[in-house]
C-alpha positions, 0 to 999 in steps of 0.5 A: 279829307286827302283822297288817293295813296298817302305819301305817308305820315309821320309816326307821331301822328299816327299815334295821335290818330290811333289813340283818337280811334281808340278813345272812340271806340270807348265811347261807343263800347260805353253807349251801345255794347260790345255789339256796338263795336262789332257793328262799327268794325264791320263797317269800317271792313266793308268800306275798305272792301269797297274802295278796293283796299288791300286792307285786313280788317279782321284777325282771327288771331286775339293777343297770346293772352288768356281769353278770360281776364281777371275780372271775368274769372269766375271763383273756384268753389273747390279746396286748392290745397286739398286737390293739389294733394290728391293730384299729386298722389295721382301722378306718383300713382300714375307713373308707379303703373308704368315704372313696375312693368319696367322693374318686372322686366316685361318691355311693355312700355306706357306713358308717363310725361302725358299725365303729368302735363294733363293731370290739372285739365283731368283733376278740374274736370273731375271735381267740379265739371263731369256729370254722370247720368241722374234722373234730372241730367243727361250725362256727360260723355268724357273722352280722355287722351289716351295716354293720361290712362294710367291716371284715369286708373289711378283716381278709380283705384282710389275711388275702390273701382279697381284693384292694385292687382289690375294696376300692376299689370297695367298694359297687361290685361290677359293676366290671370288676376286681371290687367288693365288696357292701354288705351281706352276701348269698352271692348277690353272693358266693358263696364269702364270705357264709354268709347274707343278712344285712340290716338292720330286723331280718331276722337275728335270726330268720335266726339263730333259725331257723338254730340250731333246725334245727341242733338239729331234725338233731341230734336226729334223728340227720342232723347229728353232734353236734360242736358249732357257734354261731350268732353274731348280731350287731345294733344296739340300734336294730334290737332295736326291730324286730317281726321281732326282739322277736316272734321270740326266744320261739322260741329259748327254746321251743326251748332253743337253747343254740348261739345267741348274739346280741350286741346292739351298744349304742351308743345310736344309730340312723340318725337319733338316740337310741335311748332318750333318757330311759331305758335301752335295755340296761335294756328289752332285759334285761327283754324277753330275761329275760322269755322265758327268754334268758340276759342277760349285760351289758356296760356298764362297762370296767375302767377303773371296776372301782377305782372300784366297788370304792371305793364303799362306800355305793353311791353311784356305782353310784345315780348310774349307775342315775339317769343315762339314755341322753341322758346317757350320750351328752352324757358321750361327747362332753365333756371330762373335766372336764364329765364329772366335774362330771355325775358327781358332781352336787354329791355330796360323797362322788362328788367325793372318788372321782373325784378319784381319776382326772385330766381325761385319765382320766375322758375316756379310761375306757371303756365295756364294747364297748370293753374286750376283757377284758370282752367275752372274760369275756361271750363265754366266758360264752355260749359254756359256756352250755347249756339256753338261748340268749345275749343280750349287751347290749354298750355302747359309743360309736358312732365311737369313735377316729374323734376328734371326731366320736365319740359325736356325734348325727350320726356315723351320717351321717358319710361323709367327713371333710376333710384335718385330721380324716383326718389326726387319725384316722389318728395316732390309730389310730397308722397309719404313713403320710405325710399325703399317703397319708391325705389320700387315704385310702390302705390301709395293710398291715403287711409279710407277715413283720410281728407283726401279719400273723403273729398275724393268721393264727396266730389264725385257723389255729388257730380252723379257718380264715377267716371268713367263708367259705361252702362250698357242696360238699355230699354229692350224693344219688342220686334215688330211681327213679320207680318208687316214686312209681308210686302217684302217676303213675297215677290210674285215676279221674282224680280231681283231687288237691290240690296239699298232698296230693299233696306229702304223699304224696310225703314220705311215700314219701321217708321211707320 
């Protein structure tokens, strides 16, 4: 064995030597497990530390590749075709919300690229994860970003929970026949909205704090046992804020294993990139596994699952490591031709691997926030995890379906589009309407007998009920009788007492 500085090895032979280690650690993998391997990798780290090595040994980053493979994904028990249906009626609804306040001339905005982006995340979760209260469950508490309200309205709207006049006047709540709130408060509605849910970051440590007082009552016996999720859902951009990154060490500390937060990646915030030049997923896997979070990614839908399984030599996964969120967001918008020729780069072997695949399909392969298979697979994942909390870093493509202006730099901003785009989005979500009802933006619902309106409710009857919804009857307690604070009401000496003292004396006497 050499000892000291290396003059350094031929490549070839460090190959050899790589896939020599390689080869072992299958064998260990085989005899003793995946604990197996950790072991021995912590041991190689701590003799590198000994001998003072500059070595790091550890990553906190895993490959920009799903963190579920194939093999592990677990069977979507739901009907693709039929949700892929109602989530486009969604949208369509969803956007319609927004486009009539614009025809009414009232200037009073809303938000449409947001929704489109998150309607796959929102539509998984609804049909299979969000459980509302029973008698044998605690209930879930979701937290939806902000600006997908309008199509949390729209599913309540087909569901009969709120009226088409509410919808029209979305942002508008002081109309006479009623309207509906920006963003989600139960002080505006206050049989709908579980909590305050707000942009620049607030809901995440809302959501942290929600799930650690569900677990400080169950663990001093004041709340059953019987399960329930807090669901936690912001943008990338967002995950920038203080309030965010400052706060998730808590979750850990606390081993809030019923908190999940799904970070909507689709690499835009209000006024451009989120990270042009790197990798946001990347960053945020490294902060969330630096304070001990579970880090499940999403970033590929199965539309790629052939192709990784065909690359043999790595090649396309290097190209996937090479590429940063700038490119991501270029590949989003050009046809599948340019995209093909980005891919590939002048790789020989990339080319013959991507041949495979026609313009048509290079341009329509999704990404992971797009795919429900996989985001069911992530979901199941967060939702069996225990000991700690579960961040998803979802990507998808800002305004996906809303045509040509899908995954542009401006598609935040985008609050109305003219008679020609309405009319190609609509077609494109497959809405059965005449172009005169789409070029005024009208509603569109399935008859109440429909499949589509039939699933809907079956779904959630089977999940305990809509949500969101906010109940707010709550077991009434009898005051204690003054007569136990009576060493509070008299004060012989008159002596003054300290405001904090005197509300410890009184919990003390409550807990007695």
């Amino acid at each position: 064995m050499q000892t000291g500085e290396p003059a350094g090895a031929a490549p070839a032979d460090i190959e050899l030597d790589k896939l020599e280690w390689r080869e072992a650690l299958e064998d260990i993998l085989a005899c003793y497990g995946t604990q197996g391997v950790q072991e021995i990798l912590a041991s190689l780290g701590n003799w590198c530390a000994e001998q003072q090595l500059p070595v790091r040994v550890g990553n906190v980053n895993t490959p920009y590749l799903n963190s579920i493979p194939i093999s592990q994904q677990a069977d979507y028990p739901g009907d693709l075709e039929l949700e892929q249906r109602l989530e486009n009626i969604l949208r369509w609804n969803a956007m319609a919300m927004v486009l009539q306040g614009q025809d009414a001339g009232t200037g009073v905005g809303g938000h449409i690229a947001t929704y489109a982006s998150a309607a796959t995340l929102m539509e998984v979760g609804f049909n299979h994860f969000f459980r509302n209260q029973s008698e044998s469950y605690g209930g879930d508490l979701v937290m939806l970003q902000p600006h997908t309200s309008p199509g949390i309205y729209a599913r309540s709207w087909l569901e009969g929970r709120l009226s088409t006049a509410q919808l029209k006047n979305f942002r508008r709540e002081l109309q006479p026949e009623g309207g509906l709130t920006s963003y989600p408060h139960p002080r505006s509605m206050p049989d709908y909205w579980q909590v305050p849910n707000a942009s620049m970051g607030l809901s995440t440590p809302t959501a942290i704090y929600q799930a650690r007082f569900a677990k400080y009552l169950e663990n001093r016996g004041l709340k059953p046992r019987r399960g329930g999720k807090v669901w936690c859902f912001i943008g990338d951009g967002e995950a920038d804020e203080p309030e965010v990154l400052g706060t998730i060490n808590i979750a850990s500390r606390e081993k809030l294993d019923n908190l999940v937060l799904v970070i909507n990646c689709n690499l835009q915030r209000l006024d451009g990139p989120v990270r042009g030049n790197s990798k946001i997923i990347q960053e945020l896997e490294a902060s969330f596994t630096g304070v001990g979070w579970d880090v499940i990614k999403v970033i590929w839908g199965g539309g790629w699952d052939r192709l990784l399984a065909a690359d043999s030599q790595g090649m396309l996964r290097q190209r996937m490591e090479e590429c940063v969120d700038g490119d991501y967001q270029r590949y989003s918008v050009l046809p599948g031709d340019l995209q093909r020729e980005h891919w590939v780069d002048g790789n020989p072997e990339l080319e013959q691997m991507m041949n495979a695949l026609s313009d048509e399909e290079v341009k329509q392969i999704k990404r992971g926030g797009q795919d429900p298979e996989k985001i069911y697979a992530a979901y199941s994942r967060a939702a069996a995890n225990t000991e700690k909390p579960t961040v998803i870093l979802i990507k998808t493509v800002k305004g996906d379906g809303l045509v040509d202006a899908a995954g542009s730099n401006t598609v935040h901003q985008k609050k109305n589009f003219d008679t020609v785009q309405r009319i190609a989005i609509a077609r494109n979500f497959g809405i059965p309407l005449s172009d005169a009802e789409i070029e005024r933006a009208a509603f569109y619902r399935p008859d109440p007998g429909s499949e589509e309106i039939r699933y809907l409710h079956a779904r959630r009857e089977a999940l305990g009920g809509a949500i969101p919804e906010r109940n707010s009857n709550c077991i009434s307690l009898a005051p204690p009788p003054l007569e136990r604070f009576a060493s509070l009401l008299r004060n012989p000496s008159n002596r003054p007492q300290s405001t904090t003292m005197a509300l410890v004396r009184i919990l003390s006497i409550l807990m007695r």
